[in-house]
N, CA, C and O atoms as a MOPAC input file, in Angstrom:
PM7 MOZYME 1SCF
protein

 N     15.85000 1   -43.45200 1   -40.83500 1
 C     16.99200 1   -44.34600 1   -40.87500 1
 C     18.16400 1   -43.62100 1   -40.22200 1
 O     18.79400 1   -42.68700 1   -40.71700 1
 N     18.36300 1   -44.20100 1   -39.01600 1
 C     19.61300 1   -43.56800 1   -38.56300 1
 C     20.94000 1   -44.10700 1   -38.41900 1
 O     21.94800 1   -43.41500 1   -38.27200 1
 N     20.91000 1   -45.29700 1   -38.46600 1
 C     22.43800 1   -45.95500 1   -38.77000 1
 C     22.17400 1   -46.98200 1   -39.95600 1
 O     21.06600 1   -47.52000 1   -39.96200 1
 N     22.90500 1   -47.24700 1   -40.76900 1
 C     22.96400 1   -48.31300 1   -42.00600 1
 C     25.25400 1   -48.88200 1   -41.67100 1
 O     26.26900 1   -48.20000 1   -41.53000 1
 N     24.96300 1   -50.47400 1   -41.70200 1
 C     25.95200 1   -50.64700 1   -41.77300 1
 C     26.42200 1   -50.92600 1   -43.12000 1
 O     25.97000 1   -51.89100 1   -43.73700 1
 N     27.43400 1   -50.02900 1   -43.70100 1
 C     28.18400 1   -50.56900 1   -45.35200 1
 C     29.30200 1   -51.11800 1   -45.22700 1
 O     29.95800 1   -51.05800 1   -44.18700 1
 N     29.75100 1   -51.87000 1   -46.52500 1
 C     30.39500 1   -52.65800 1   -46.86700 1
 C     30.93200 1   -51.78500 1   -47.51300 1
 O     30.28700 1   -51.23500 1   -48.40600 1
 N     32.83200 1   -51.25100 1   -47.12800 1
 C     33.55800 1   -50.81000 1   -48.42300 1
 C     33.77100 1   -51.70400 1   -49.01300 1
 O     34.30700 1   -52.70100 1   -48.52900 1
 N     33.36300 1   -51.58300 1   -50.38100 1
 C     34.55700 1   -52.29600 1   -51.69500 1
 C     35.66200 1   -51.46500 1   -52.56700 1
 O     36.85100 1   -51.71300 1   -52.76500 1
 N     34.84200 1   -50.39300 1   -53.01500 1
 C     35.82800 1   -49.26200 1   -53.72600 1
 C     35.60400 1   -48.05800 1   -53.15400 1
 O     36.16800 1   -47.04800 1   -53.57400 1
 N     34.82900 1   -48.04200 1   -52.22100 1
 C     34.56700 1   -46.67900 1   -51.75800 1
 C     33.04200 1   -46.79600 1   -50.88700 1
 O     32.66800 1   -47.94800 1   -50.66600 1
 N     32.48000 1   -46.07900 1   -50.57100 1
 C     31.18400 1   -45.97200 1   -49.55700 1
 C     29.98200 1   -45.05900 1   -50.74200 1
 O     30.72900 1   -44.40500 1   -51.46800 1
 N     29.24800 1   -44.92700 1   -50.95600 1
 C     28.07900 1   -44.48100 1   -51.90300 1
 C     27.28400 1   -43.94400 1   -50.76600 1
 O     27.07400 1   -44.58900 1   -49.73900 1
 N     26.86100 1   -42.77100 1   -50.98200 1
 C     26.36000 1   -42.13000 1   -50.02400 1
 C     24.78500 1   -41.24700 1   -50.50400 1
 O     24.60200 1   -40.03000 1   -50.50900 1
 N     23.81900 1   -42.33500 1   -50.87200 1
 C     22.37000 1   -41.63600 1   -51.28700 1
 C     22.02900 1   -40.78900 1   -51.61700 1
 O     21.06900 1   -40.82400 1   -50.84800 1
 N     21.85300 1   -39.71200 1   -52.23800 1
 C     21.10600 1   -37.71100 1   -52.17700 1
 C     20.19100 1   -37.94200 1   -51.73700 1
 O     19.50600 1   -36.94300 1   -51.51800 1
 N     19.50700 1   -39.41400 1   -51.28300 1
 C     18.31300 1   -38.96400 1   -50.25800 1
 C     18.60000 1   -38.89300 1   -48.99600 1
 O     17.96300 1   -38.35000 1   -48.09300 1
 N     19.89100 1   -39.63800 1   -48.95200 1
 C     20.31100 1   -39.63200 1   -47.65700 1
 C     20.58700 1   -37.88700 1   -46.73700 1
 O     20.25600 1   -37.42400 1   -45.64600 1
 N     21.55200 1   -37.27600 1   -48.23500 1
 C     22.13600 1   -36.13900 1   -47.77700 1
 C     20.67600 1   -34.79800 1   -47.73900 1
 O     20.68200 1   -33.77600 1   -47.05300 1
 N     19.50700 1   -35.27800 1   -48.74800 1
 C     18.60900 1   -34.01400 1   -48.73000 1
 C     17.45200 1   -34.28100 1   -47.27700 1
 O     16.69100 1   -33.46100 1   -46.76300 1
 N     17.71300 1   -35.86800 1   -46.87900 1
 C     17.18900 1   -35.81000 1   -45.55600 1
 C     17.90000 1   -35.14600 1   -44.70200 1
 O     17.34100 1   -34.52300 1   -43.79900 1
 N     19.29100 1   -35.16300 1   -44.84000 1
 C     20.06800 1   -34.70100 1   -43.56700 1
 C     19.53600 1   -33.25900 1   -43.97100 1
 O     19.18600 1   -32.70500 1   -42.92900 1
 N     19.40600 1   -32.72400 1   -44.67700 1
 C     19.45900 1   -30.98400 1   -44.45200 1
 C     20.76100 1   -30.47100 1   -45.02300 1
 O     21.18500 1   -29.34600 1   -44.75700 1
 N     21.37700 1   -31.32000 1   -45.80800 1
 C     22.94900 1   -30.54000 1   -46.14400 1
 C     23.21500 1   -29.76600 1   -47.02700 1
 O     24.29100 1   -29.19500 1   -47.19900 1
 N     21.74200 1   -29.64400 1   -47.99400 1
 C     22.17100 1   -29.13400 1   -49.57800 1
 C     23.49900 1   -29.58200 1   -50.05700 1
 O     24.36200 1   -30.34400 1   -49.62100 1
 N     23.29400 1   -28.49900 1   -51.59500 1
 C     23.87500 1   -29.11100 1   -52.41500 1
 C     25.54800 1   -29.23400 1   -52.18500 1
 O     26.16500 1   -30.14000 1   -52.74600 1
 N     26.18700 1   -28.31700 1   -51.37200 1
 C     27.26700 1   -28.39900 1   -51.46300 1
 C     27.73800 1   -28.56900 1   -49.76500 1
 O     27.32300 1   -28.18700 1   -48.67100 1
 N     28.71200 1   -29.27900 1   -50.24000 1
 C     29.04400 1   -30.22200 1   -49.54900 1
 C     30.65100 1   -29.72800 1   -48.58100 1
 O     31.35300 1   -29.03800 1   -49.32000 1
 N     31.15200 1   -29.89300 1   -47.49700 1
 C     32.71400 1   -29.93000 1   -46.80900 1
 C     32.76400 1   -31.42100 1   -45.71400 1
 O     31.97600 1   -31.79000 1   -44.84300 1
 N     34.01100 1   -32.00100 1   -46.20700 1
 C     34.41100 1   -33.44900 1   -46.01200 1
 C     35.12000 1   -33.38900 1   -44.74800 1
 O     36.30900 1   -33.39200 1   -45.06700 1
 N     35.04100 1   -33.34200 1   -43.62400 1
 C     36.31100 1   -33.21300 1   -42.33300 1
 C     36.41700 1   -34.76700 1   -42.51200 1
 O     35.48300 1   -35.55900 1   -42.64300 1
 N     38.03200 1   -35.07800 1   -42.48500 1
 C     38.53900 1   -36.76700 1   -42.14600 1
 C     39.39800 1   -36.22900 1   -41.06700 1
 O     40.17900 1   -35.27800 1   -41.01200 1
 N     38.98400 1   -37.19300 1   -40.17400 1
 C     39.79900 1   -36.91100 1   -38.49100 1
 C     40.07100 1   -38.46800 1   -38.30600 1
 O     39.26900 1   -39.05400 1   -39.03200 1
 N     40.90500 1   -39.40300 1   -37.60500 1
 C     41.16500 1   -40.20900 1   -37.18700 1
 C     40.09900 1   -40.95900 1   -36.48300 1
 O     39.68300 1   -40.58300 1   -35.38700 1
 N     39.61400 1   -42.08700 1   -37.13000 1
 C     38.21700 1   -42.74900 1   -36.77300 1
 C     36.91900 1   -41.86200 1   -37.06500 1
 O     35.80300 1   -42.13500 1   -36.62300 1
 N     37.16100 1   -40.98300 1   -37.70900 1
 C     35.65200 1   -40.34900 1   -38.35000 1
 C     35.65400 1   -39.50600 1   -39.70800 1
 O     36.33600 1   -38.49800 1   -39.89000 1
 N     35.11300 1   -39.86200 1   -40.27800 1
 C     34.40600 1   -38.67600 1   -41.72400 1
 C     33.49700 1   -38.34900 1   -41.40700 1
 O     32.56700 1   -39.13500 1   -41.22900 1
 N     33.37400 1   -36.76500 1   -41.16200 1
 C     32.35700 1   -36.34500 1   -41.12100 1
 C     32.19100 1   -35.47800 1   -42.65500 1
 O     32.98200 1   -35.24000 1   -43.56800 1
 N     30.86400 1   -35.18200 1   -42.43400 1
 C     30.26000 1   -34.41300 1   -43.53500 1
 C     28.68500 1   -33.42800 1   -43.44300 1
 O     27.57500 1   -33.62900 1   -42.95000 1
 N     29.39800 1   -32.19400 1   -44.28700 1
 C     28.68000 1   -30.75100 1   -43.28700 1
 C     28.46200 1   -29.45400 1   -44.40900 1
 O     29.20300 1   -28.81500 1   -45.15700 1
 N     27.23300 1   -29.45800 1   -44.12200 1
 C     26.97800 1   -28.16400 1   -45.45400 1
 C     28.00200 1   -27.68700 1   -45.78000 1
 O     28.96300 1   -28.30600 1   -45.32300 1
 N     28.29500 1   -26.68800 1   -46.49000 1
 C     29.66600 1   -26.14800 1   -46.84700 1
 C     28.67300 1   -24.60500 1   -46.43000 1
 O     27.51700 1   -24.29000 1   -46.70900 1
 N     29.59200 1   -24.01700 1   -45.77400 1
 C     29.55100 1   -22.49400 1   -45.73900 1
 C     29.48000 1   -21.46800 1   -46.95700 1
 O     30.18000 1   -21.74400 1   -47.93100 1
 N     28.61200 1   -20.17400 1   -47.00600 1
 C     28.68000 1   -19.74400 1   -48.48400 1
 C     29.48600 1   -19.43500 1   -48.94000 1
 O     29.68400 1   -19.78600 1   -50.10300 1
 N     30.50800 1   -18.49600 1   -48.17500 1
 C     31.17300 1   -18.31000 1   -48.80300 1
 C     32.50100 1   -19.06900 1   -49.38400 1
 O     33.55600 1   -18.59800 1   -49.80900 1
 N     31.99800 1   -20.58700 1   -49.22500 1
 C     33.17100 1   -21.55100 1   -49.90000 1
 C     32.22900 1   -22.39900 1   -50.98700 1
 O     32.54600 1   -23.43100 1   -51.57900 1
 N     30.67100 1   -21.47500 1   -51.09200 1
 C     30.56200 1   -22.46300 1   -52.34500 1
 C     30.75700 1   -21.73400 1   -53.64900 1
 O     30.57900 1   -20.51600 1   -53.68300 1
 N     31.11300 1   -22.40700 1   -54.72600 1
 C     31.94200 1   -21.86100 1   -56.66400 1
 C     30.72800 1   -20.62800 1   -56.04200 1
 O     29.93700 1   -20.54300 1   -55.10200 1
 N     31.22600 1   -19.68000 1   -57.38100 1
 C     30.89000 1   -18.64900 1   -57.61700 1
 C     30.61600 1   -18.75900 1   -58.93200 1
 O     31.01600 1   -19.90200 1   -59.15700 1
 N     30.28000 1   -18.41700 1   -59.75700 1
 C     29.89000 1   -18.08100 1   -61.47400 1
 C     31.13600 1   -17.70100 1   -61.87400 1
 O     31.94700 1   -17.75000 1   -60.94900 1
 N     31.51400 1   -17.39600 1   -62.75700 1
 C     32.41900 1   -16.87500 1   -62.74600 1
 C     32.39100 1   -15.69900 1   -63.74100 1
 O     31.47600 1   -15.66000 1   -64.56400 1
 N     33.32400 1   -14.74700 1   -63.72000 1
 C     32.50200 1   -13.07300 1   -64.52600 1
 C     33.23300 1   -12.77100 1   -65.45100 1
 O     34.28100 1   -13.38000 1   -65.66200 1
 N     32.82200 1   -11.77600 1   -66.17700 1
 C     33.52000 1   -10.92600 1   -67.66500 1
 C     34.56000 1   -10.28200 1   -66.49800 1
 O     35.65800 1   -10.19400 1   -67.04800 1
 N     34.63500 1    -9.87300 1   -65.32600 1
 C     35.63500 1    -8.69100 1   -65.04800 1
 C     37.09100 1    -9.56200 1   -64.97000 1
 O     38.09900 1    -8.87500 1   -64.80900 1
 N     37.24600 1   -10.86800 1   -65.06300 1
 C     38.06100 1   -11.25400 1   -64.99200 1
 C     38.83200 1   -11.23100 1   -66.41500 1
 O     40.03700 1   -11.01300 1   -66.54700 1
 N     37.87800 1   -11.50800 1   -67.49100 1
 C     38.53300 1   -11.71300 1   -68.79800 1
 C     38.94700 1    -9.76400 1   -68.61800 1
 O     40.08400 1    -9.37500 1   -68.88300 1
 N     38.30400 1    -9.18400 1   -68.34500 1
 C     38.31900 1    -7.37500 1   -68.53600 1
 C     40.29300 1    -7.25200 1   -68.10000 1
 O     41.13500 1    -6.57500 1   -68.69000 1
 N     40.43200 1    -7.92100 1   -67.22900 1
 C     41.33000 1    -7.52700 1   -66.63700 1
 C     42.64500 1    -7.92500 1   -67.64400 1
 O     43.64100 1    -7.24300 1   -67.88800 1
 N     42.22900 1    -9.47500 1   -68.21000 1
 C     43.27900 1    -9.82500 1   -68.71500 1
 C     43.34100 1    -9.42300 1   -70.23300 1
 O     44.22800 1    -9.65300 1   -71.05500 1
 N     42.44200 1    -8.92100 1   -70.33600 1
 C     42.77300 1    -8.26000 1   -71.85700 1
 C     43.35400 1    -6.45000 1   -71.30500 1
 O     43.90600 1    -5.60300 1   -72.00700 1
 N     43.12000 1    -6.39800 1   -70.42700 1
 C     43.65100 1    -4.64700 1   -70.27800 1
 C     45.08800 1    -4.68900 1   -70.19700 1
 O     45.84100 1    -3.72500 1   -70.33600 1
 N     45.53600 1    -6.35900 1   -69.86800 1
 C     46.73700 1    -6.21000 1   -70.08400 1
 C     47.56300 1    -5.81200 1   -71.51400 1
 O     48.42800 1    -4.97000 1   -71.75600 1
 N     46.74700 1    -7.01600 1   -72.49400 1
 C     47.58100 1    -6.00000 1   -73.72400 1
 C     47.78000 1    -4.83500 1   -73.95700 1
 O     48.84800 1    -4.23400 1   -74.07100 1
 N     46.29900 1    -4.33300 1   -74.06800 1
 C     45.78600 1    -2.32500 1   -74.71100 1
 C     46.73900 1    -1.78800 1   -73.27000 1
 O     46.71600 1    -0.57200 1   -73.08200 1
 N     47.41400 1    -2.48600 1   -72.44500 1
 C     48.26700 1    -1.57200 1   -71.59700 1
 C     49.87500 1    -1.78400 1   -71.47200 1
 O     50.57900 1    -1.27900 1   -70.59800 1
 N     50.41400 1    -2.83300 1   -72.77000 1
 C     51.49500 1    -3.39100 1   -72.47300 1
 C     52.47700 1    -2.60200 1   -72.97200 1
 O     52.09400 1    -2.46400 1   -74.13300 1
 N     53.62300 1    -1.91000 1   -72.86000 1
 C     54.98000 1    -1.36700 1   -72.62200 1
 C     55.53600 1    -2.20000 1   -74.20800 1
 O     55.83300 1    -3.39200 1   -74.28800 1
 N     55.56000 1    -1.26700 1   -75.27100 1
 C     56.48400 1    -1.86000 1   -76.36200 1
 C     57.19500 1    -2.31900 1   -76.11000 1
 O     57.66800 1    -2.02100 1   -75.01400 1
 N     57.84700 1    -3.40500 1   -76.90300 1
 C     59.28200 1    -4.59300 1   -76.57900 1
 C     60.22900 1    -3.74800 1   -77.62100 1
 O     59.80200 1    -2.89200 1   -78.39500 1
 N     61.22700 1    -4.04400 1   -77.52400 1
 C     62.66200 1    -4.22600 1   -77.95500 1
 C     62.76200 1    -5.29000 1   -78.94900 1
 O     63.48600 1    -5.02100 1   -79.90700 1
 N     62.11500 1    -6.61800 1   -78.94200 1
 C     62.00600 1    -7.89400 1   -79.74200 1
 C     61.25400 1    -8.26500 1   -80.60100 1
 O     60.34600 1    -9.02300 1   -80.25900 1
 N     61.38800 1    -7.81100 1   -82.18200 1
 C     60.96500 1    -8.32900 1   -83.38500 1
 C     60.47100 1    -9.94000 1   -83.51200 1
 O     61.22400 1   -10.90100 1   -83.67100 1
 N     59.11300 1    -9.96900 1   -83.40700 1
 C     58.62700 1   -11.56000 1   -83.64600 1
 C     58.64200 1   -12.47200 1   -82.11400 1
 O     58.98600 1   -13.62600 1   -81.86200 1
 N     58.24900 1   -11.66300 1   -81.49400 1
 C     58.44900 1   -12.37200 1   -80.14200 1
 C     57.55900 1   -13.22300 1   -79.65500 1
 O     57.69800 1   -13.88400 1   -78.62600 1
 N     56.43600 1   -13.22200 1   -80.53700 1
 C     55.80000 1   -14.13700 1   -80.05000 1
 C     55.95800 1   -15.81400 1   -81.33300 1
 O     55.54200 1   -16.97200 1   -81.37400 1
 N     56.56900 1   -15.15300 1   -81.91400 1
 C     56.88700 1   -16.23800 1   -83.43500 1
 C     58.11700 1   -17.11900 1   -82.52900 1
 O     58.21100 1   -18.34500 1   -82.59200 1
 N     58.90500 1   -16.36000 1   -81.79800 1
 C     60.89800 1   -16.69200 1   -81.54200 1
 C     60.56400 1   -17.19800 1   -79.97300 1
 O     61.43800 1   -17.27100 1   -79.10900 1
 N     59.38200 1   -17.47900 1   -79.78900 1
 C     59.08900 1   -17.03500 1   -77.99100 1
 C     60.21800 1   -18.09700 1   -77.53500 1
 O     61.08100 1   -17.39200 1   -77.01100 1
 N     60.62700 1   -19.39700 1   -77.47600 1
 C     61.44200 1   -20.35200 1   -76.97200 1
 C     63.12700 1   -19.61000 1   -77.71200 1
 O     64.07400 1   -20.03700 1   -77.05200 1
 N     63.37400 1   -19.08700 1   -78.34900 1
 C     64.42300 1   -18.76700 1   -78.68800 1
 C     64.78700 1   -17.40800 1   -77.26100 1
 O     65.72500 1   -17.36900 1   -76.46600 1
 N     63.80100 1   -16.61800 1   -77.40400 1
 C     63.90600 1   -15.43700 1   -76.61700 1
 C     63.72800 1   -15.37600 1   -75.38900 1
 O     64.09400 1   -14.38600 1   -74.75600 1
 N     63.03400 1   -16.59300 1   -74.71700 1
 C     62.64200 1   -16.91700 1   -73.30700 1
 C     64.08400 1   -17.75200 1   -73.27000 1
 O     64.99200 1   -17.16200 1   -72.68400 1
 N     64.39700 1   -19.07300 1   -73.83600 1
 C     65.35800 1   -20.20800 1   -73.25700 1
 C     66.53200 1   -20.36000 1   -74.02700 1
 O     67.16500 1   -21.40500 1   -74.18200 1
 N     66.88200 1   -18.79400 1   -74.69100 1
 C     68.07800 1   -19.13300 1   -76.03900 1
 C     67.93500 1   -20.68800 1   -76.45500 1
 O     68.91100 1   -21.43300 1   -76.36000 1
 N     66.71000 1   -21.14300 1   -76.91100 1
 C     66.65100 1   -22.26800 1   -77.61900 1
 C     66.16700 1   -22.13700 1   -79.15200 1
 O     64.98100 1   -21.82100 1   -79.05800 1
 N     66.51700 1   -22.22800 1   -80.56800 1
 C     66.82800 1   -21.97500 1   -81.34300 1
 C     65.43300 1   -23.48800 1   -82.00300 1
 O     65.67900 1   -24.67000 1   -81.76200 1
 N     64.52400 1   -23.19100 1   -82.54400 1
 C     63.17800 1   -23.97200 1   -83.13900 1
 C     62.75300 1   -24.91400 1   -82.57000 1
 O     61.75900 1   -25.49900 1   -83.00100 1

């Protein structure tokens, strides 16, 4: 099947048999150019990644590395101490 004419109503529906005939796998990049949508494997290194512990690693090293405050209850007063806004 090489051309099918559609009917937009809310949008165009586009088969997974259509796309696993084309050869596109799973992930997908949309070019819209003036009179055309195209649509084109996505390159690897733009498809998600997993995502890892070294990220949480990082953001907890921030506490066990944070610089004592000056401010009693700062996380209780935080809108008082960030926006002198008072409860």
């Amino acid at each position: 099947m090489a051309d099918q004419i559609l009917e937009v109503r809310q949008g165009v529906w586009i088969d997974e048999r259509w796309i696993r005939n084309a050869g596109l796998g799973s992930h997908l990049r949309v070019v819209v150019q003036p009179g055309e949508i195209r649509i084109l494997t996505a390159p690897p290194e733009t498809q998600p990644t997993e995502p890892s512990g070294r990220g949480w690693d990082i953001f907890r090293a921030l506490g066990r590395e944070a610089q004592p405050g000056r401010l009693l209850n700062a996380a209780v007063e935080h809108d008082r101490y960030l926006y002198g806004k008072s409860g």
